[in-house]
C-alpha positions, -999 to +999 in steps of 0.1 A: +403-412-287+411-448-274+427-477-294+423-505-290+447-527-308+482-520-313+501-532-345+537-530-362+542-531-401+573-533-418+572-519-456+604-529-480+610-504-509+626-513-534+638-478-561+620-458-540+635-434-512+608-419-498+573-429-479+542-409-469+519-425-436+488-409-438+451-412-426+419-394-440+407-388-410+371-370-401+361-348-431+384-368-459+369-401-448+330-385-454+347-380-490+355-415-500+326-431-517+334-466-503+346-460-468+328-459-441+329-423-422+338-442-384+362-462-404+392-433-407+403-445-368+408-481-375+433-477-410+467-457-424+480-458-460+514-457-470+524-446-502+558-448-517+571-425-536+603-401-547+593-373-523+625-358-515+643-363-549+615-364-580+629-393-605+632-373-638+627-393-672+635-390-706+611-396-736+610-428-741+627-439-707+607-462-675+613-469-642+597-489-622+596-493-582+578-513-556+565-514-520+561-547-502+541-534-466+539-565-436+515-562-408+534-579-379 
């Protein structure tokens, strides 16, 4: 397959350690109800997350993180 764009992102966590890139691709993209099935090519999703080291809580505890993702 051919692209034919290019792109950068930069993504700013803020809490969190980890972050997962991923892309449906063929057979997950048929899956989602509102997305096209050619569409899976032209997108990525990035998720962040406590992969590598799970944030345990107590009852009655929080915690709270963000993700802040630029397209250059």
């Amino acid at each position: 397959m051919k692209l034919d764009w290019l792109f950068c992102f930069k993504t700013i966590l803020t809490l969190v350690i980890d972050a997962v890139v991923w892309n449906p691709w063929v057979e997950k993209a048929r899956e989602i109800q509102d997305f096209g099935d050619d569409e899976y090519p032209n997108m990525i999703c990035v998720e962040a997350g406590h992969v590598s080291a799970p944030v345990i809580l107590s009852p009655g505890t929080a915690f709270e993180a963000s993700e802040i993702l630029q397209v250059m």
